[in-house]
N, C-alpha and C positions, 0 to 999 in steps of 0.2 A: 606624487600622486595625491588626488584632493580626492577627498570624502566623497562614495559615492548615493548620488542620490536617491530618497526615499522612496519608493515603488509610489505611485498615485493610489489614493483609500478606494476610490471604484474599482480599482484593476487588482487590489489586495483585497477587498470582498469576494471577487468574483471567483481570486485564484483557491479563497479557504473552500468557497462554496465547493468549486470543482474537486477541490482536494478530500472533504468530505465526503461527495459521492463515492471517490474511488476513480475519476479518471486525470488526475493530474500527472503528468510524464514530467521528467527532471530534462529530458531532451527537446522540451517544448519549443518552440520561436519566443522571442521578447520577455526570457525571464531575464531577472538577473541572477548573477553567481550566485548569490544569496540562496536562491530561494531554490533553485537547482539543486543546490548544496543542501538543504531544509529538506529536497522532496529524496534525494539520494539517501539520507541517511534517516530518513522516515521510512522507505521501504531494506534498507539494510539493517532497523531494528526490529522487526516484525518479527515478535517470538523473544525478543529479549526481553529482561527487566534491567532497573538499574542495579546497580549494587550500592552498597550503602557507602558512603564517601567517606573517607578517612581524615581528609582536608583539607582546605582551601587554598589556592595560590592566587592572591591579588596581582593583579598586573595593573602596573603603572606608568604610564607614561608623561615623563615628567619634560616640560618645556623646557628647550637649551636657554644657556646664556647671551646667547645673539639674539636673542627674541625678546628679552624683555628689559623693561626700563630699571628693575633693582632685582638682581639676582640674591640679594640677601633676603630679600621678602619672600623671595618662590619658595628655599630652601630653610627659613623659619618656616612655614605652610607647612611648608613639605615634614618638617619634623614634629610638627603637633600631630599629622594623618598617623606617620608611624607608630608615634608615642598610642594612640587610640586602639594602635593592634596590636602593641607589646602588652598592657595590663586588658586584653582578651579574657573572659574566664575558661573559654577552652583553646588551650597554646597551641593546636596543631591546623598552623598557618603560616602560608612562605609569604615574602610579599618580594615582586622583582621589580626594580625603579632600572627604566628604559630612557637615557638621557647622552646629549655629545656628552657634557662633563660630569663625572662623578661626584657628586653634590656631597656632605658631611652625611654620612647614614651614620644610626644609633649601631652600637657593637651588639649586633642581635644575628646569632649563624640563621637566623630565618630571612632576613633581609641582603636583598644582592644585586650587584649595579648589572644592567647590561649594555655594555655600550653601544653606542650611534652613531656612523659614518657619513651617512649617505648625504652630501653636500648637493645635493639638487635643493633650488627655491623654492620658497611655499610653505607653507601650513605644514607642518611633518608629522602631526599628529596620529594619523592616519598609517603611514609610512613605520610607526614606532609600534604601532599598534597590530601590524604586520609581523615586524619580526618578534614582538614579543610572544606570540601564539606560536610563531614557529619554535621558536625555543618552547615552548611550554611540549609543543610535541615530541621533543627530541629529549626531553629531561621527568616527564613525569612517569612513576613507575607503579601507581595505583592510584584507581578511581577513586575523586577528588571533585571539587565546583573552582570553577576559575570566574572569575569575577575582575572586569575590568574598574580601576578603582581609580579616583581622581587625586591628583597631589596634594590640593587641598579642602577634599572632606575629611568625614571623620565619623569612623565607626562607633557604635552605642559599645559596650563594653562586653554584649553579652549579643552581637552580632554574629560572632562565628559558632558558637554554639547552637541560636536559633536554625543556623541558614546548613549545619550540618543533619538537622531534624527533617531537611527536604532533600531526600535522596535524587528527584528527577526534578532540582533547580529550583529557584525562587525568584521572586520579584516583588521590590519593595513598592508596596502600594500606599504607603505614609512616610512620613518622615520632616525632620526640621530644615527649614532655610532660613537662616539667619542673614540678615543684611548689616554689612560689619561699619559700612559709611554712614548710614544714621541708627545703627545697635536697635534693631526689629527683629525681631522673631516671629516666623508664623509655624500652622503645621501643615505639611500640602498632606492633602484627599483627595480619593476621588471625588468627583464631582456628584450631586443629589439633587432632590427637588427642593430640599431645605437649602443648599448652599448651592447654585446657579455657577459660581464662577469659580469652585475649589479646582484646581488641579491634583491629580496624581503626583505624586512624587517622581514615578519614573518617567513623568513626561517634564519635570524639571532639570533631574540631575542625571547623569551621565556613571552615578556609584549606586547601580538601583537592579543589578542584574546578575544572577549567579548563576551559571549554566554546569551540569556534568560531564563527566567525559570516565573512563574508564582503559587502561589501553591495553588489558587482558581479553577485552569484548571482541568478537568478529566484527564487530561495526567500530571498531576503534579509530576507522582510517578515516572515514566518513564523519566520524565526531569531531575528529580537530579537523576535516574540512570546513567543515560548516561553522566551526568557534571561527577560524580564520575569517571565511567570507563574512560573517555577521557583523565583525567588528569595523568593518568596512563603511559602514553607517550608521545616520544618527541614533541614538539610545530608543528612540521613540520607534525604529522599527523593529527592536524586541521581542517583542510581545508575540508580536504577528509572525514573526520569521520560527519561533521557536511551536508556536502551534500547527504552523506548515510540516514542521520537522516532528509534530508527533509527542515531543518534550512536554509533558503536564507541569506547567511551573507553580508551586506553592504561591498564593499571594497573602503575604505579610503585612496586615493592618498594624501589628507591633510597629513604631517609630523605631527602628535600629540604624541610621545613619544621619548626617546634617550639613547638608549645602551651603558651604562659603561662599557667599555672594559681597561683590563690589567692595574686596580688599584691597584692589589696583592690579591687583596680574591676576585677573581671572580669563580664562582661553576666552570667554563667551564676550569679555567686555571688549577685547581685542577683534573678537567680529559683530560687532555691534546689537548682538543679542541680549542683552540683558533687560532692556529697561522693563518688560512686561515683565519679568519675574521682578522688580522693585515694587512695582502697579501691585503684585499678587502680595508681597510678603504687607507691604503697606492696609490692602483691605482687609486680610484677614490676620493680621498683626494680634499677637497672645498680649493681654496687657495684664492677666495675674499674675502679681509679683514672686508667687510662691512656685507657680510653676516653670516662670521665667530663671528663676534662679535654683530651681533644680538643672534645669537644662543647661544652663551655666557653666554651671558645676561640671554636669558630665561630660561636654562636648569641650569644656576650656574654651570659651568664648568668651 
């Protein structure tokens, strides 16, 4: 199953506008599951609140070894990301690596493979990121943020404590991308009238989204529907799907994460996305030394 696509920005203006008034139906014609799923569990929390999360469970889904040209490169990545979550300053965090093969994981009982069968062709990304939400439903036993998280980024150290401070989800509106082929650093923002061309961070990176869930709640069933349907599409329709759904996501100008760009196995360079995030880190490229190697430092770049 491939990634499905992003609703049109005309037809997702038009659906917040409707939804605002008060007449959007989840049984509409021409939604997608998404957003169904957004409008379902928007009227199935009417009258709740969140409760405040206890902890976060990153879900990862990490590319098989038939898929790339050095599976020792994915699985170094892969163990700087986790290293990034073990020295966390607040420890209460799982993270689950969804992969065909079981890659070297750090001895951490917070970290745990989940395996992947499904030999159908294609992109599987999508497919992993399916069942990982299903397990998330069948195994979480207090409201918590799940947070699809990439193999190779890398959390700021004091990420899960920031992102535990937003009981009804966040989204990272800064953050670092680092370009590791020519060693550039920038900081994505949103865009201003001083800066024309910054981007948001979660319209770069795909580790930019923490959603709640709770499964003591009468709307519990409706919350992993809609985590399920969500993940189904790009990072970029986020934002939009979660306001459909009612979810007030904190937005975090703190920089707490940092996009691995053009290592050689990045998912994005394998679909020829990349080169306008090289364009972005190259114009707005950090060139103090002092803040360049604080960042360094943190992220082990």
């Amino acid at each position: 199953m491939d990634q499905i696509p992003a609703t049109p920005k005309l037809k997702r203006l038009r659906l917040k506008a409707i939804t605002r008034l008060g007449f959007a139906r989840p049984n509409a014609a021409g939604l997608a599951a998404s957003e169904a799923a957004a409008l379902r569990l928007r009227n199935a929390r009417r009258g709740e609140t969140w409760t405040r999360p206890d902890h976060i469970t990153f879900l990862i889904p990490l590319v098989g070894p038939g898929s790339v040209r050095n599976w020792g490169k994915v699985t170094e990545l892969l163990a700087y990301t986790l290293r990034s979550l073990i020295i966390q300053s607040n420890e209460n965090w799982r993270a689950i690596v969804c992969c065909q093969e079981k890659p070297p994981l750090t001895a951490d009982i917070r970290i745990s493979h989940l395996p992947f069968d499904d030999p159908t062709p294609g992109n599987d990304k999508w497919r992993k990121l399916q069942k990982l939400y299903e397990y998330l439903a069948k195994t979480e036993t207090s409201a918590g943020l799940a947070m699809t998280f990439d193999g190779d980024d890398r959390a700021a150290p004091t990420l899960v404590e920031q992102l535990l401070n937003a009981p009804s989800g966040a989204l990272l509106t800064h953050g670092f991308v680092y370009d590791a082929a020519h060693k550039r650093l920038a900081l994505a923002r949103p865009q201003s009238l001083r800066e024309p061309g910054a981007k948001a961070f979660w319209k770069l990176c795909g580790s930019c989204l923490a959603l709640p869930f709770d499964p003591a709640a009468p709307s519990s069933k409706e919350q992993m529907s809609f985590l399920h349907d969500m993940s189904q599409h790009e990072h970029r329709m986020g934002p939009y799907l979660a306001s459909l759904s009612g979810t007030h996501l904190t937005k975090m100008a703190d920089p707490q994460a940092l996009y691995l760009l053009n290592h050689g196995e990045n998912f994005g360079e394998r679909r020829g996305r990349v080169s306008f995030k090289t364009r972005f880190v190259k114009r707005f490229e950090i060139k103090d030394p002092e803040v360049r190697n604080f960042v360094e430092e943190i992220y082990r770049v």
